[in-house]
TORPA-4810 file (N, C-alpha, C, O; in nm, 3 decimals):
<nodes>
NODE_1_-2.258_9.925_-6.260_-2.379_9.956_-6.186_-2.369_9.900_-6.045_-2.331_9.783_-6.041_X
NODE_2_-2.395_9.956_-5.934_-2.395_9.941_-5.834_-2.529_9.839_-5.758_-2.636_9.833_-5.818_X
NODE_3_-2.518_9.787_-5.664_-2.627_9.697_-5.610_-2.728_9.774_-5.587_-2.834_9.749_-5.646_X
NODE_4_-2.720_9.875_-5.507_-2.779_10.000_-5.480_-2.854_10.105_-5.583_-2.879_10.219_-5.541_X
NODE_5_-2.880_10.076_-5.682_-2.885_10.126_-5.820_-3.057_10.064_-5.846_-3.076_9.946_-5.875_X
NODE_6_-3.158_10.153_-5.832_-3.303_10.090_-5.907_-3.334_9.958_-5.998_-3.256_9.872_-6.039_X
NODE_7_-3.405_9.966_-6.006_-3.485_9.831_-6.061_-3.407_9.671_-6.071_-3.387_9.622_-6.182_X
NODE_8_-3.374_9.610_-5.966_-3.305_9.502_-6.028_-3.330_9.427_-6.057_-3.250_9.337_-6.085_X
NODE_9_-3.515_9.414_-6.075_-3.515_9.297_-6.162_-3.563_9.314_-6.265_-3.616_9.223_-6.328_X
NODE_10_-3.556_9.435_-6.305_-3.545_9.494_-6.501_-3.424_9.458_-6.548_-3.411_9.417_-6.664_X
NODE_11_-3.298_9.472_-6.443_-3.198_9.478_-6.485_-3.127_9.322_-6.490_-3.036_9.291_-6.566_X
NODE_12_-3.192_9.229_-6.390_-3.174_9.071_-6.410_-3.231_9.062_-6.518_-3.147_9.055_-6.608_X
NODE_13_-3.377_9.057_-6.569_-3.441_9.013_-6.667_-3.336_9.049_-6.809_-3.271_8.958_-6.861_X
NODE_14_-3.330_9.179_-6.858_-3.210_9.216_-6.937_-3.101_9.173_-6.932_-3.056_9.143_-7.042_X
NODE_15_-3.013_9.149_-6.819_-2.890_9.077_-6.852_-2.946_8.912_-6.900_-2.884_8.844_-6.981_X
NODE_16_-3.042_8.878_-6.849_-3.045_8.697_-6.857_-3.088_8.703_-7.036_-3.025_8.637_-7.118_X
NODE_17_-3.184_8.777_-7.068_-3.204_8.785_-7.254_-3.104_8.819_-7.304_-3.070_8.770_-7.412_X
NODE_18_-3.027_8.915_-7.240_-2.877_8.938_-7.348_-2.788_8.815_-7.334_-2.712_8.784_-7.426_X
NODE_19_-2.796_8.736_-7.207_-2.646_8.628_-7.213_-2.736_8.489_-7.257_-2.669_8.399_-7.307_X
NODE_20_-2.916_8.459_-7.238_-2.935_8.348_-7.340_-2.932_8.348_-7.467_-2.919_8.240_-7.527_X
NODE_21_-2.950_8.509_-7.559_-2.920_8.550_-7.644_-2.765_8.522_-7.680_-2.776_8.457_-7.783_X
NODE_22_-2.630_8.534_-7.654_-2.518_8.505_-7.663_-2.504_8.424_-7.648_-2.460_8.368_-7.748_X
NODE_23_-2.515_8.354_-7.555_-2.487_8.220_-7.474_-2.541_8.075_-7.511_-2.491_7.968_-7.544_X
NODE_24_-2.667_8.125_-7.487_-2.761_8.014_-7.515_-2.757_7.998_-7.364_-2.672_8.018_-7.277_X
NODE_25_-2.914_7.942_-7.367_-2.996_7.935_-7.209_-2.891_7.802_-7.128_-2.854_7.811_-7.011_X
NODE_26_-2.866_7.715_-7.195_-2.799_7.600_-7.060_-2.650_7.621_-7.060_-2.565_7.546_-7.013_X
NODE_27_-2.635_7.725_-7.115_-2.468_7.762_-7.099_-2.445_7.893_-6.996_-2.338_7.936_-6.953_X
NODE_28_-2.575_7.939_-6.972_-2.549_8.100_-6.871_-2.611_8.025_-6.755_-2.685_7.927_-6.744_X
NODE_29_-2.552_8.108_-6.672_-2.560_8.016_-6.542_-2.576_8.175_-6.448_-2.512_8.279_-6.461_X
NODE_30_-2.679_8.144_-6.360_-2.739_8.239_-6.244_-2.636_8.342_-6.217_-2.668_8.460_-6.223_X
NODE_31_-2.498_8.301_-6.183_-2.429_8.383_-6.153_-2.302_8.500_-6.260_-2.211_8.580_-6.240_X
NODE_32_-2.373_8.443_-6.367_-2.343_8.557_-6.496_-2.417_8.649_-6.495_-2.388_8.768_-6.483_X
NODE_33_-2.565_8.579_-6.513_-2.703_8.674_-6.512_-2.639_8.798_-6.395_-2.626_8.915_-6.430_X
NODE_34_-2.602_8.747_-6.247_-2.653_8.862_-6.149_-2.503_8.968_-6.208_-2.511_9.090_-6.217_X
NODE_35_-2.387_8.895_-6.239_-2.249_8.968_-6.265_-2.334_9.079_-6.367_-2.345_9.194_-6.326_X
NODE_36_-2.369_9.056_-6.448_-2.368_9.151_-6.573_-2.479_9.264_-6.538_-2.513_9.373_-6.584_X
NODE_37_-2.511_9.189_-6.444_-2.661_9.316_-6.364_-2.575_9.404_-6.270_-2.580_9.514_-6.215_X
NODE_38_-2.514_9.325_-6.279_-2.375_9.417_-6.137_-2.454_9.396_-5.978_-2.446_9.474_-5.884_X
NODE_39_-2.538_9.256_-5.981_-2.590_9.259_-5.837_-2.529_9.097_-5.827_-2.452_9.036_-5.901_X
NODE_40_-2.595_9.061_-5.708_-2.491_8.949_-5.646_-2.631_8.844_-5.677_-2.747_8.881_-5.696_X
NODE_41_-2.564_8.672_-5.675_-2.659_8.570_-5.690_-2.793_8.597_-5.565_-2.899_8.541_-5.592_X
NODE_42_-2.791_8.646_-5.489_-2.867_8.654_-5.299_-2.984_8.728_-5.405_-3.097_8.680_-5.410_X
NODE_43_-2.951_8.830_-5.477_-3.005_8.924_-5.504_-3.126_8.882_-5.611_-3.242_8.920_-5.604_X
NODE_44_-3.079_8.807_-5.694_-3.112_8.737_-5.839_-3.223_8.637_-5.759_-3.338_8.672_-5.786_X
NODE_45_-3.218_8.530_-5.673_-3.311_8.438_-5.588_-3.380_8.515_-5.508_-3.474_8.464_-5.446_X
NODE_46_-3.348_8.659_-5.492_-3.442_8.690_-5.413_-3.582_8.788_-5.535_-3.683_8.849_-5.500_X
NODE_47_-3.545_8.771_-5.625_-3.642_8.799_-5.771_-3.675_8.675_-5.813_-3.793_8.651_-5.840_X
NODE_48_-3.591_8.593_-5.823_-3.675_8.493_-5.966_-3.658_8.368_-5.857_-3.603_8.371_-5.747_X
NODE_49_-3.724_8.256_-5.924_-3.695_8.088_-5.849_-3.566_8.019_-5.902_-3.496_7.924_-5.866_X
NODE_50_-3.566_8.108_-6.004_-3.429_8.015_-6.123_-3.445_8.100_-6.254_-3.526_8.190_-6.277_X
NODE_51_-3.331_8.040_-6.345_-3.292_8.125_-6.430_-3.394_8.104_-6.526_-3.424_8.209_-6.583_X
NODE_52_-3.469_7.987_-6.571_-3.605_7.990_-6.636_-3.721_8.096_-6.595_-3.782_8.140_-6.692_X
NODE_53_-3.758_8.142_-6.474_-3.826_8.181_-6.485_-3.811_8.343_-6.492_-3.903_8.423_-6.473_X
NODE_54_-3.677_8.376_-6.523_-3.654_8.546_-6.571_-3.786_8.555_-6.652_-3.870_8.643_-6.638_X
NODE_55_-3.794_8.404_-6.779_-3.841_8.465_-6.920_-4.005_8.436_-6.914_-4.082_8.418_-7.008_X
NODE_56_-4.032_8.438_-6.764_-4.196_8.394_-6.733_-4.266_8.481_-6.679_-4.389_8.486_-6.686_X
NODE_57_-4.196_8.558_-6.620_-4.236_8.664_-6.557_-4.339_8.752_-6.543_-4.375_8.817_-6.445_X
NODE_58_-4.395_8.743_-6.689_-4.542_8.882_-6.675_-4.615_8.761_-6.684_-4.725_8.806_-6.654_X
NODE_59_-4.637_8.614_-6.709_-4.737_8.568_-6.758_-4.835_8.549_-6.653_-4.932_8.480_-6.686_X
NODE_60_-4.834_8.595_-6.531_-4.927_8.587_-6.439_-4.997_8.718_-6.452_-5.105_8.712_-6.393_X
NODE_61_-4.977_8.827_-6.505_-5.001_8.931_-6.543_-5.043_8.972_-6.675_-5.131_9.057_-6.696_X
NODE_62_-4.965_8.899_-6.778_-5.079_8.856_-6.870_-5.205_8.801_-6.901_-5.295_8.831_-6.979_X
NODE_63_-5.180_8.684_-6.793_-5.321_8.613_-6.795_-5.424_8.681_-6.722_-5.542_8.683_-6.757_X
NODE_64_-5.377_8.736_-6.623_-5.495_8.815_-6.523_-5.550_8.962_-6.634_-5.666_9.000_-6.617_X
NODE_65_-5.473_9.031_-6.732_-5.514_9.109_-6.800_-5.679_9.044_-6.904_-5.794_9.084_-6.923_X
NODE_66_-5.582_8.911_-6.950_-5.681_8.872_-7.059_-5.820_8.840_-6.978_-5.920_8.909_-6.997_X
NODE_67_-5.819_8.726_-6.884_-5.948_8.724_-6.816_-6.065_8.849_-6.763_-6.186_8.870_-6.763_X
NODE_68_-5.948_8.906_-6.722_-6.057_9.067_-6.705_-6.128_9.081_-6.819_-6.249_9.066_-6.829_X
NODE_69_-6.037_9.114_-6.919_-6.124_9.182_-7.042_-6.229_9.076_-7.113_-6.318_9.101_-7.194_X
NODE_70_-6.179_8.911_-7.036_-6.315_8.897_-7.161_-6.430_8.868_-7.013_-6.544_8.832_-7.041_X
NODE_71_-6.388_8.888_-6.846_-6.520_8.931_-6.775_-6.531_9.068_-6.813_-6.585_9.124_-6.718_X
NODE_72_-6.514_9.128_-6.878_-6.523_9.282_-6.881_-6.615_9.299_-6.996_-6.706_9.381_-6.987_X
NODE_73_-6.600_9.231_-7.100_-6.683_9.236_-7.213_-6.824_9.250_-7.225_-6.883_9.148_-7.188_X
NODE_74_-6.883_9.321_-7.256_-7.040_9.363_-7.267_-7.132_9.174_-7.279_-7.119_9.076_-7.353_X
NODE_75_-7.223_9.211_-7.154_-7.273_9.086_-7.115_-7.353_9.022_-7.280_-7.363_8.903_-7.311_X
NODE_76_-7.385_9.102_-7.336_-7.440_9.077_-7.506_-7.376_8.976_-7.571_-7.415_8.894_-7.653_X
NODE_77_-7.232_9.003_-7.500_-7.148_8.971_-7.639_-7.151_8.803_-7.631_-7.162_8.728_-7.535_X
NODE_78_-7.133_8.775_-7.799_-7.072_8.604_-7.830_-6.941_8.550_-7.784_-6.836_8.602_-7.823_X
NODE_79_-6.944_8.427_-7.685_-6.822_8.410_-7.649_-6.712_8.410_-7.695_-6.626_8.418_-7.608_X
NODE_80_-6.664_8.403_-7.829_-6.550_8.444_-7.929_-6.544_8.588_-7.933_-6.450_8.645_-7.989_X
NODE_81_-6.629_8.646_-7.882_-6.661_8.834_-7.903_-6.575_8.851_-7.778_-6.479_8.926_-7.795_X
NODE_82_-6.587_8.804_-7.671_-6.503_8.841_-7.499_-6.409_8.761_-7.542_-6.328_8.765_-7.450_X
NODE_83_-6.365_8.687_-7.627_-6.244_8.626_-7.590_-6.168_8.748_-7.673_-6.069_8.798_-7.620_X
NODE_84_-6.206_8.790_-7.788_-6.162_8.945_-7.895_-6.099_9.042_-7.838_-6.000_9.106_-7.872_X
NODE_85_-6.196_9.047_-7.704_-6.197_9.163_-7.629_-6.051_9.117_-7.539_-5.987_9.208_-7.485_X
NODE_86_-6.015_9.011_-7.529_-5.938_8.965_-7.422_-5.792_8.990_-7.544_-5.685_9.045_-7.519_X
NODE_87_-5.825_8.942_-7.642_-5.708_8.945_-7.734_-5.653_9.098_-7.750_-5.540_9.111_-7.797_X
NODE_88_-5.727_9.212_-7.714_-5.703_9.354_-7.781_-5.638_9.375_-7.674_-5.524_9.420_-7.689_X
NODE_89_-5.689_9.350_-7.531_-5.591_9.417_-7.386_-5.484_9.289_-7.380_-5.405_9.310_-7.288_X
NODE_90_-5.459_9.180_-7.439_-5.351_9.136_-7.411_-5.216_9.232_-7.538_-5.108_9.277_-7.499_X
NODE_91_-5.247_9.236_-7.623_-5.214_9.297_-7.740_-5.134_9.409_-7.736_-5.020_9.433_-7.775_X
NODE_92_-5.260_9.504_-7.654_-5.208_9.638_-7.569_-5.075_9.636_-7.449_-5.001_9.724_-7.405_X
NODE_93_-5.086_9.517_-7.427_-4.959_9.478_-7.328_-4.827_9.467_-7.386_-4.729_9.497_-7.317_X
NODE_94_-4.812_9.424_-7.517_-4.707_9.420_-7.614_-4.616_9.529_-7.688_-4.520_9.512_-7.763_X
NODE_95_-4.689_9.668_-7.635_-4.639_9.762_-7.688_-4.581_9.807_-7.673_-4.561_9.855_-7.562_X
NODE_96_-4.487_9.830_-7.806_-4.301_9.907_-7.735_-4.177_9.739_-7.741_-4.055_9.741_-7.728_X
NODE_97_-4.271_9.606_-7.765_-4.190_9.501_-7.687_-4.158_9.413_-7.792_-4.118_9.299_-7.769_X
NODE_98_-4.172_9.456_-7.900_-4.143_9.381_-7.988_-3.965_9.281_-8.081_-3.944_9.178_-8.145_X
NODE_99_-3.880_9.402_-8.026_-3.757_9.307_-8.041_-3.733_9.237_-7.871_-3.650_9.146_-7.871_X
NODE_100_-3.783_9.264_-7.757_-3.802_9.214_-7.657_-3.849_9.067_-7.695_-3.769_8.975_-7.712_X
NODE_101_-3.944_9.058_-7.704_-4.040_8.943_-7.773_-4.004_8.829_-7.864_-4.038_8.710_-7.863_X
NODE_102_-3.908_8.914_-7.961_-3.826_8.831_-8.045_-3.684_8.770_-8.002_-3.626_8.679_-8.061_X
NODE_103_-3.644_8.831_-7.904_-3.508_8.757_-7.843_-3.599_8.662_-7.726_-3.539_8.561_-7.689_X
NODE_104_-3.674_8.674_-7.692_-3.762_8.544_-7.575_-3.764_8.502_-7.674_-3.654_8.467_-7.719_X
NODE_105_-3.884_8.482_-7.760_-3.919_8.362_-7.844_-3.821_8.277_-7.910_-3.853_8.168_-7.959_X
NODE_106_-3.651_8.344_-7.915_-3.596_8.249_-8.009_-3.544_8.171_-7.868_-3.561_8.049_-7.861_X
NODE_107_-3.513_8.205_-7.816_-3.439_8.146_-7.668_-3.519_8.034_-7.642_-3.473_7.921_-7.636_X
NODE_108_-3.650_8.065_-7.625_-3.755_7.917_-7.610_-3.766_7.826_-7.678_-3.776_7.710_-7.638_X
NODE_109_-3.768_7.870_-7.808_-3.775_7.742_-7.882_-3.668_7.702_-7.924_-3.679_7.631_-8.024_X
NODE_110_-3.543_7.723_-7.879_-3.412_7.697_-7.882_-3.411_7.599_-7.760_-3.302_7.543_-7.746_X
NODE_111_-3.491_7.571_-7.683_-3.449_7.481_-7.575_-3.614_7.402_-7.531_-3.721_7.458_-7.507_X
NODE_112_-3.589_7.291_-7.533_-3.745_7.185_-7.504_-3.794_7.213_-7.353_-3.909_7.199_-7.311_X
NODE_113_-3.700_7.247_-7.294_-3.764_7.291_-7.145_-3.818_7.380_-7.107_-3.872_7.396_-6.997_X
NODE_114_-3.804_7.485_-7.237_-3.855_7.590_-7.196_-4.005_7.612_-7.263_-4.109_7.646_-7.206_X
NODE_115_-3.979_7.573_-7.431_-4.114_7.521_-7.507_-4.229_7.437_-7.369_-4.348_7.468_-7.360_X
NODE_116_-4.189_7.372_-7.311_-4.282_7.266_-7.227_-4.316_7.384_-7.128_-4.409_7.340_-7.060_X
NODE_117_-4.284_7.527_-7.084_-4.293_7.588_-6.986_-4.364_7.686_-7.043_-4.434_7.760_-6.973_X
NODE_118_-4.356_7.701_-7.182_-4.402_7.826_-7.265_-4.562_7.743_-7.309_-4.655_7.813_-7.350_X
NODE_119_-4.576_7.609_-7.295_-4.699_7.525_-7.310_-4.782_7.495_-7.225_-4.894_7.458_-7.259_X
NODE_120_-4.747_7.504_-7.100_-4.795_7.492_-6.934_-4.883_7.665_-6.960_-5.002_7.690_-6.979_X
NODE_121_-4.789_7.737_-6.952_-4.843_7.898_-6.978_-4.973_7.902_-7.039_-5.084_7.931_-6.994_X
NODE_122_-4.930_7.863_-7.159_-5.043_7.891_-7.270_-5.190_7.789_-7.220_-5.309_7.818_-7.214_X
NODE_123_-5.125_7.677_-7.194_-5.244_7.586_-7.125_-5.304_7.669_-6.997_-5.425_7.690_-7.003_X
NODE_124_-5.252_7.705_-6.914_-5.318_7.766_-6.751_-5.399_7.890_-6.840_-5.522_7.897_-6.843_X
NODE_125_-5.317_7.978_-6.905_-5.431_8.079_-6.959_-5.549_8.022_-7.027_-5.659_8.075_-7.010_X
NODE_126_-5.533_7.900_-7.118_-5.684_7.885_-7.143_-5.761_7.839_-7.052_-5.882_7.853_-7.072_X
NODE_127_-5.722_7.780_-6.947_-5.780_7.718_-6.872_-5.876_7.820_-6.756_-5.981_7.795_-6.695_X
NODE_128_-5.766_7.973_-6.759_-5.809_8.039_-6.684_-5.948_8.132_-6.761_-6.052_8.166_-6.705_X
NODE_129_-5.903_8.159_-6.921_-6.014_8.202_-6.968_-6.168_8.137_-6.996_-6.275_8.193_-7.016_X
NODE_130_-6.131_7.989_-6.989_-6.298_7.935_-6.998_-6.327_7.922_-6.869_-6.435_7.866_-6.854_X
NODE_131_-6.276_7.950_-6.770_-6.360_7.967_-6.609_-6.412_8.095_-6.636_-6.527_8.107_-6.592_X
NODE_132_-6.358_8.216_-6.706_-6.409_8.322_-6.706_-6.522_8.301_-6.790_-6.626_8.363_-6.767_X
NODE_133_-6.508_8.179_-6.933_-6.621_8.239_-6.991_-6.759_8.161_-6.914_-6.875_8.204_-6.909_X
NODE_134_-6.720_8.068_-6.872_-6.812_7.967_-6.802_-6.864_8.036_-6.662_-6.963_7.992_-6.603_X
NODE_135_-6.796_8.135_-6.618_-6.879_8.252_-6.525_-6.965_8.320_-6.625_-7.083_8.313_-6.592_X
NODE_136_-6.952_8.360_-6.694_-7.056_8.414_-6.766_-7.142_8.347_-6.824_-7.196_8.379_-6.930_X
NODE_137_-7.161_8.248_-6.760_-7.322_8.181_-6.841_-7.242_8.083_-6.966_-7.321_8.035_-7.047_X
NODE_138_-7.086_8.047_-6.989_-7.094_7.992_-7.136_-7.093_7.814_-7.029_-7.036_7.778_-6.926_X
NODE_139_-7.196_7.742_-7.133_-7.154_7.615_-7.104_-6.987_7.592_-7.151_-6.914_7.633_-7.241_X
NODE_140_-6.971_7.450_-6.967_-6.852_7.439_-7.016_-6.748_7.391_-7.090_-6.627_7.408_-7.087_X
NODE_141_-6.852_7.302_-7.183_-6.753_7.260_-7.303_-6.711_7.374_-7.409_-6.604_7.386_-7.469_X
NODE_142_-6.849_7.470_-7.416_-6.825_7.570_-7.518_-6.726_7.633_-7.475_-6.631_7.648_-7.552_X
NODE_143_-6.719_7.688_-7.341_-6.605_7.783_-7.256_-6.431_7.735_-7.317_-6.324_7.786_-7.350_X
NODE_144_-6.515_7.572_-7.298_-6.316_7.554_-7.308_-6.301_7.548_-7.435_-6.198_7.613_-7.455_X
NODE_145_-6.352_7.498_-7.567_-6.369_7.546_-7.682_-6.319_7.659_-7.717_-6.224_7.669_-7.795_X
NODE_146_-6.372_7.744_-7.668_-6.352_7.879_-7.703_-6.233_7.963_-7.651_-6.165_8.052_-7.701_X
NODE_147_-6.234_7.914_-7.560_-6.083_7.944_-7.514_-5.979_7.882_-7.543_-5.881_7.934_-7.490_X
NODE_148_-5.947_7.757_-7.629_-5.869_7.714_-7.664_-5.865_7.759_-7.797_-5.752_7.769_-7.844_X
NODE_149_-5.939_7.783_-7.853_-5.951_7.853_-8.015_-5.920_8.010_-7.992_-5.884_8.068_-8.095_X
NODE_150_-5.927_8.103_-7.857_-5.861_8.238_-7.848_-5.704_8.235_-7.805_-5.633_8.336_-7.810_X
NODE_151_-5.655_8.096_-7.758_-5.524_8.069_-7.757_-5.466_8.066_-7.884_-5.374_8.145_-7.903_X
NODE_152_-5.500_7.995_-7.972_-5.475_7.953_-8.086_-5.477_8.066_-8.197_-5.425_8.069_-8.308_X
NODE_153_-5.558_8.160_-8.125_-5.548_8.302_-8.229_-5.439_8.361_-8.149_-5.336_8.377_-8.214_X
NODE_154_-5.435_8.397_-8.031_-5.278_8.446_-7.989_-5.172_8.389_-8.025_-5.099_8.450_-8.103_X
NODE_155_-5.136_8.269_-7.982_-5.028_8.209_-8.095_-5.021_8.243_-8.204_-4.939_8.335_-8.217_X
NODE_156_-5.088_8.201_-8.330_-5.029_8.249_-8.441_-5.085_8.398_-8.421_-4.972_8.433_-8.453_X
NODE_157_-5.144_8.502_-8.401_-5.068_8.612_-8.423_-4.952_8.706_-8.354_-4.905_8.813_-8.394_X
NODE_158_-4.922_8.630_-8.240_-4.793_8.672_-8.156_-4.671_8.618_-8.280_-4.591_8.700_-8.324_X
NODE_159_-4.669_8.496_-8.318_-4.587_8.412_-8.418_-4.601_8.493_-8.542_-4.502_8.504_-8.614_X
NODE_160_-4.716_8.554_-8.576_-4.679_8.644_-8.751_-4.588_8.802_-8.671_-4.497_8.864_-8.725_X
NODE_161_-4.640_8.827_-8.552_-4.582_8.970_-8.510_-4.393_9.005_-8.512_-4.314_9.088_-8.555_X
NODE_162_-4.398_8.859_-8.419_-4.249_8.842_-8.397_-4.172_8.837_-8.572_-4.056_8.869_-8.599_X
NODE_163_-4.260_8.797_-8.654_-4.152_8.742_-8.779_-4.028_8.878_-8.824_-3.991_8.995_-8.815_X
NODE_164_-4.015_8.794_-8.855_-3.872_8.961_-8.913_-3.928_9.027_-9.018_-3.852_9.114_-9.059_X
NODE_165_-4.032_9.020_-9.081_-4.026_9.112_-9.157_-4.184_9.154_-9.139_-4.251_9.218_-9.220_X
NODE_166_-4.209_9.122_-9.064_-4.360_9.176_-9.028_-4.345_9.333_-8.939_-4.277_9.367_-8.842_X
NODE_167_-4.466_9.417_-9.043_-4.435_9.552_-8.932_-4.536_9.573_-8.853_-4.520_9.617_-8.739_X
NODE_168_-4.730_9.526_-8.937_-4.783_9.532_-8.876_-4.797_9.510_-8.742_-4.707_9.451_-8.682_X
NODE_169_-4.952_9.571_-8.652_-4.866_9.609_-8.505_-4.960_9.411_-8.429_-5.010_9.313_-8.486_X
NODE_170_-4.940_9.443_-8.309_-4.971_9.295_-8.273_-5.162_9.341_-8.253_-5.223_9.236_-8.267_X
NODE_171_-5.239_9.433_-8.233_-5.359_9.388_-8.264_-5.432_9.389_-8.366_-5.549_9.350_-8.355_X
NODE_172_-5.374_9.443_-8.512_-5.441_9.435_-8.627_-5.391_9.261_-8.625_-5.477_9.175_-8.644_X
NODE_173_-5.265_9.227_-8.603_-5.247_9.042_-8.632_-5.332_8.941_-8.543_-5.381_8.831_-8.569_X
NODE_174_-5.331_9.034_-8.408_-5.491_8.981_-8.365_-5.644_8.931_-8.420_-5.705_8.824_-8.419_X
NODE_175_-5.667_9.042_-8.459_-5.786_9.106_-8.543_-5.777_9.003_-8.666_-5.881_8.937_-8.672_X
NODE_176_-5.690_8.971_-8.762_-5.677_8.916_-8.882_-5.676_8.793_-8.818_-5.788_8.746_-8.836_X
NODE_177_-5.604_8.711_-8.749_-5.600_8.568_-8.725_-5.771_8.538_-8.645_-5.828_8.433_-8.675_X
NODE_178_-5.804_8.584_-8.599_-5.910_8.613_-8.519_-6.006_8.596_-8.660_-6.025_8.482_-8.702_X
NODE_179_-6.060_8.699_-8.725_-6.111_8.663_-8.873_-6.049_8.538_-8.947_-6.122_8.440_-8.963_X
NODE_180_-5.953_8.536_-8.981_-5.901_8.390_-9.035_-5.991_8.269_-9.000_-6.063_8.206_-9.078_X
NODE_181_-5.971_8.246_-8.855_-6.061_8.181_-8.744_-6.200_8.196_-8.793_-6.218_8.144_-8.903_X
NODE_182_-6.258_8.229_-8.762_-6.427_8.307_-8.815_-6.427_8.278_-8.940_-6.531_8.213_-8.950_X
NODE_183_-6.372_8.284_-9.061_-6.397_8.212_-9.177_-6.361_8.049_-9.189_-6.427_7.964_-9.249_X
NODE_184_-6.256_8.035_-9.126_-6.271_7.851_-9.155_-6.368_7.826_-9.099_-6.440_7.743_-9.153_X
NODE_185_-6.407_7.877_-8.984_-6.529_7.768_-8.854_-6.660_7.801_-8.972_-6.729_7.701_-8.992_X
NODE_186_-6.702_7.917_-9.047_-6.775_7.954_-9.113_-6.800_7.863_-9.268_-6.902_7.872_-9.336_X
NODE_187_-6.685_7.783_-9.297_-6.647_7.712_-9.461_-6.636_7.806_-9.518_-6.706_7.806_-9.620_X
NODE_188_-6.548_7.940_-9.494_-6.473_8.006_-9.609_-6.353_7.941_-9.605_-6.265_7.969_-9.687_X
</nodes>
């Protein structure tokens, strides 16, 4: 593939999951990533900050999805109801990405630096969703409450989606961990 050749940083992101996938993340080094893309290191820094953050990439775009949807959520609704709403359009983002998903996730938790980067993430999104819910009128202990308990439903159902033998899709595992949730807080 030529330098000159569309998308190169579809095509960085893909080479860096196929060689931490082979490799393992502290053994591939920036200038494999850009070789196997067939573009040069200039090219690779002028996309990413470093080779960690190939595998970070939408989460600024994730998070800005989820906050919309739970400001988007019908002003009625119970703050666990907009965070629901936030879980279905993040959900919707996943589609099509599922062995994608599963070669990130093993790569991360294959390495503590990246777990600590995949925890920063997950922390800024809740942090970003109880400003949203706390714009909407939620007090802000409840806000962060609640947004740390709609993290906690994305985790484990991103974690049942990825499993290998799971087919269901990622917002019915939404939907179910989400209920799961709603019955313990309830004493079922």
């Amino acid at each position: 593939m030529g330098r000159w050749e569309p998308d190169a940083r579809g095509r960085l992101a893909r080479a860096a999951l196929e060689l931490y996938s082979e490799r393992g993340y502290e053994q591939t080094t920036v200038a494999e990533i850009a070789k196997r893309a067939g573009l040069t290191e200039r090219t690779f820094f002028r996309h990413y900050a470093d080779k960690r953050e190939v595998l970070f990439d939408g989460s600024g775009t994730l998070q800005e999805l989820f906050v919309e949807a739970v400001a988007g959520a019908p002003e009625s609704a119970a703050p666990i109801d907009a965070v629901a709403a936030g879980l279905d359009a993040v959900s919707a983002a996943f589609d099509g990405r599922r062995e994608h998903s599963r070669l990130r996730q093993a790569v991360i938790v294959g390495n503590p630096e990246l777990q600590e980067r995949e925890l920063i993430k997950l922390a800024s999104m809740a942090a970003a969703l109880a400003d949203a819910l706390h714009r909407r009128g939620v007090a802000r202990s409840t806000a962060s409450l609640t947004a740390e308990a709609g993290i906690a439903v994305f985790k484990v159902g991103f974690e049942r989606w990825i499993a290998a033998a799971e087919e269901r899709g990622l917002p019915q595992l939404m939907r179910d961990s989400l209920a799961e949730l709603k019955a313990v807080t309830a004493g079922g």
